[in-house]
C-alpha positions in Angstrom: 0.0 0.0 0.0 3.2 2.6 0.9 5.0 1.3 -2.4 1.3 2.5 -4.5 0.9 5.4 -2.7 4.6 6.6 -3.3 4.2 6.0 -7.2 0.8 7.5 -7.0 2.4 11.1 -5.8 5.3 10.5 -8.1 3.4 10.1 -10.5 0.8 13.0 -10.1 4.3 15.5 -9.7 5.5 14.1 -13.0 2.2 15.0 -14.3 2.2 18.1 -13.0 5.5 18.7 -14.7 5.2 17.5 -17.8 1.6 19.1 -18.3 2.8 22.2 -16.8 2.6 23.5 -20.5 -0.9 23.1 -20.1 -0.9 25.0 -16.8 1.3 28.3 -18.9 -2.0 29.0 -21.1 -4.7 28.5 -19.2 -2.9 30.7 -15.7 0.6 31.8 -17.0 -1.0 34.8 -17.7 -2.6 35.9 -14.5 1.0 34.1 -12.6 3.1 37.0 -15.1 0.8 39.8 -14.2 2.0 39.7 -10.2 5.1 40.6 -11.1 4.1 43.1 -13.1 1.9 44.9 -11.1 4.7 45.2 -8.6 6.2 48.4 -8.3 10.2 47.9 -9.9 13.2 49.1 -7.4 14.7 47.5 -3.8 13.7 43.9 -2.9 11.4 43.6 -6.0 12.7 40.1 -6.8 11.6 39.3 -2.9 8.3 40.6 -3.4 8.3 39.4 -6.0 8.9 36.1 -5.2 6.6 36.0 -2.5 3.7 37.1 -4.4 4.3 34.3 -7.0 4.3 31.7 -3.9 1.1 33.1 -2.9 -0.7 32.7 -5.6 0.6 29.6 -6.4 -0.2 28.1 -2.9 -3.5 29.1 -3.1 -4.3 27.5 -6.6 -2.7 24.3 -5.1 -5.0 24.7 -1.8 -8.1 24.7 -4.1 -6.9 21.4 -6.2 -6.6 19.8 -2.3 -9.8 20.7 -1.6 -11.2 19.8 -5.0 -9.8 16.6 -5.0 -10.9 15.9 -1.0 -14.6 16.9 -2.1 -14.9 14.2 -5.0 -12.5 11.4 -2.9 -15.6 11.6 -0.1 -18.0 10.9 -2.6 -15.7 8.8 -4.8 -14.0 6.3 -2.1 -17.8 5.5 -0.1 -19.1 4.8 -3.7 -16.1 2.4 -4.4 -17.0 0.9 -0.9 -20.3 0.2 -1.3 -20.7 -0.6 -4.7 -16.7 -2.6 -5.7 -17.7 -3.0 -9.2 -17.3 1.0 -9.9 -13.5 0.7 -9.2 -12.8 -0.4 -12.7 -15.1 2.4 -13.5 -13.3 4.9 -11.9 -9.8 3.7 -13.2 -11.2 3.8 -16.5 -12.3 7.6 -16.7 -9.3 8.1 -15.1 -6.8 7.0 -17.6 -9.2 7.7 -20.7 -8.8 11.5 -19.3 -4.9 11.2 -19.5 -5.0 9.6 -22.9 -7.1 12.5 -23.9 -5.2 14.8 -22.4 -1.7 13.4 -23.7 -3.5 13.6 -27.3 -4.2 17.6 -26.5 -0.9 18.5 -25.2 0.8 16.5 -28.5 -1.8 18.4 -30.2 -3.1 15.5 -32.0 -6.5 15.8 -30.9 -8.4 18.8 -28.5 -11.3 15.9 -27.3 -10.4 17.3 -24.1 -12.0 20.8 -24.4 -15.4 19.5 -24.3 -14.6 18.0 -20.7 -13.6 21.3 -20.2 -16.9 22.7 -20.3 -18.2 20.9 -17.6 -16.8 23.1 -14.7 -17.6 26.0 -17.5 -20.9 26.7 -15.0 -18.7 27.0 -11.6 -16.5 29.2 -13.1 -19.2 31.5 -14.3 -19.8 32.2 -10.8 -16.8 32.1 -9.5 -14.9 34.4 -11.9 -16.3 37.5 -11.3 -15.0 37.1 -7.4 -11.7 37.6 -8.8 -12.1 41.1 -9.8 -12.2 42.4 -6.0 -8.6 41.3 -5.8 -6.8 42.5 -8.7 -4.5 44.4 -8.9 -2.7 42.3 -6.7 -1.2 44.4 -3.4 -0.9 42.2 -0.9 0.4 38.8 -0.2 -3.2 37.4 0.8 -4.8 39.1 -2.2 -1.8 36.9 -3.9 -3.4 33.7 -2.0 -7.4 34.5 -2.1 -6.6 35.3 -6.5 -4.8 31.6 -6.4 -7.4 30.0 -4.4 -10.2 31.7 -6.6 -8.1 30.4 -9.9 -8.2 27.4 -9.3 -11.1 26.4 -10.3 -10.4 27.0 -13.3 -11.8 24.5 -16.0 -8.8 22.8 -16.9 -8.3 19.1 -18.5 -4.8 18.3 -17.0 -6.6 19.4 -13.5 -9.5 17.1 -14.3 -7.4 14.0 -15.6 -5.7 14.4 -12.2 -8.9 14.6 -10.0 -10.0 11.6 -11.8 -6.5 9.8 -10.7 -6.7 11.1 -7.3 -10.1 10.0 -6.7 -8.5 6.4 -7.1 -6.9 6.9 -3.9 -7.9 4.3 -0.9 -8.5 7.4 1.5 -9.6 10.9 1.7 -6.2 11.9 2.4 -4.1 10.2 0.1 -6.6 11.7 -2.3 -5.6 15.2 -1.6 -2.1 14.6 -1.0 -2.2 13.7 -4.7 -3.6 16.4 -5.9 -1.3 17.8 -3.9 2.1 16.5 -5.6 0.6 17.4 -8.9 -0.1 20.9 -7.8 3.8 21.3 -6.5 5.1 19.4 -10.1 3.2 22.5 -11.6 5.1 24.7 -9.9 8.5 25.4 -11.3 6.9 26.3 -14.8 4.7 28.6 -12.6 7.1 30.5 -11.2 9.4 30.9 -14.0 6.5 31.9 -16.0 6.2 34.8 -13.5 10.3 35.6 -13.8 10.9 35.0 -17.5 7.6 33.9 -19.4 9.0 34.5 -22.8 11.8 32.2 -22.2 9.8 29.7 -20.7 6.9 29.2 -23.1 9.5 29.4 -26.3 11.1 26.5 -24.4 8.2 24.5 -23.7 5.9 25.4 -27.0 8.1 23.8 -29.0 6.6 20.9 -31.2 8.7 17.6 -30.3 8.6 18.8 -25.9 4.6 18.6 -26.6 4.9 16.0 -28.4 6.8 13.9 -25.6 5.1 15.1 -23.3 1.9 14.1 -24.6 3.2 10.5 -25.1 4.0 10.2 -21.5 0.4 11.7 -20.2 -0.9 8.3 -22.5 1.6 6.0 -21.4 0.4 7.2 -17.4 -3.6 7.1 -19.1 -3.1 3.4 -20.3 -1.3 2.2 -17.0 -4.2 3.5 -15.1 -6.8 1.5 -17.1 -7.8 -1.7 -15.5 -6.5 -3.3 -18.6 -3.2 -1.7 -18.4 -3.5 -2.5 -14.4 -3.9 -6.5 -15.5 -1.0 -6.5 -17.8 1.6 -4.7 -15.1 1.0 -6.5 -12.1 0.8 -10.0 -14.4 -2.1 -11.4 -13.4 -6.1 -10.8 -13.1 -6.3 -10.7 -9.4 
């Protein structure tokens, strides 16, 4: 149970890592602006830097809480009913194969998942406003906490992986290691986002990357699950 729970936040950072090109369109932008709504002179890279961290450590509260919210409703399903584990490993990877297939851009299946949350963020966007331009350090955190619930596929492939989780906690600690592998990408966006998306945009990184989100999606499947542990148990 240790040895699964390792690779499952292993996993979820590489994820995090790899997808983090995802992560540079959909809140590069907003993770860019702190720094330049800061005021340039003394100590900027320190204020800098602790805006960025802000923000960032409230997006990656939000995917905790996310992903603790669906594990209490997803983990006492899988207990009373055992045939929707399969079920739920099977949306699980299908949503990394599609998301691999968007990030090689092969295929953009994924936006129409996308829309789900589409009616969430209609309400919450507009709360955003009240904190921008960004002043403070808990403006920083209440704008990342806010952003994060963004509709977002690599956030949604994720939840469905961490909702595979045996507990409630290991469920949000997932989401949790994904959040941190998005991380370095989002704070480099903030000190040199030119740099960083030439770096990452470019066609055979996506492609790799994408290959890697489906090689994770079809380990996930209960197929894939058969085939690396060697038997059907």
């Amino acid at each position: 149970m240790t040895e699964g729970l390792y690779l499952s936040y292993s996993g979820a950072f590489l994820i995090g890592l790899l997808g983090s090109t995802h992560c540079l369109g959909m809140c590069g932008g907003i993770s860019a602006s702190l720094s330049m709504a800061l005021p340039v002179g003394k100590g900027f890279r320190i204020r800098q830097t602790v805006m960025l961290l802000a923000f960032n450590a409230g997006r990656i509260g939000s995917y905790t809480l996310i992903a603790t919210l669906i594990a209490l409703l997803s983990t006492t399903a899988a207990a009373q009913w055992s045939e929707l584990a399969p079920l739920l490993r099977a949306i699980a990877g299908i949503l990394l194969i599609l998301m691999g297939l968007s990030m090689a851009q092969w295929w953009q299946g994924i936006r129409h998942i996308e829309r789900v949350g589409a009616p969430v963020w209609a309400r919450v966007a507009p709360l955003t406003r009240q904190f921008v331009p960004v002043r403070h350090r808990w403006q920083a955190i209440a704008l990342g906490a806010l952003w994060g619930w963004l509709p977002c596929g690599l956030v949604y492939s994720t939840l469905g992986w961490a909702a595979l989780q045996p507990t409630v906690g290991s469920a949000a600690a997932t989401m949790a290691f994904f959040g941190l592998g998005t991380l370095p990408s989002m704070l480099a966006t903030g000190y040199a986002a030119t740099w960083v998306r030439a770096l990452q945009g470019k066609k055979p990184i996506r492609q790799l990357t994408g290959v890697l989100l489906i090689a994770f999606g079809i380990w996930t499947l209960p197929l894939g699950m058969v085939l690396t542990s060697g038997h059907g148990g």
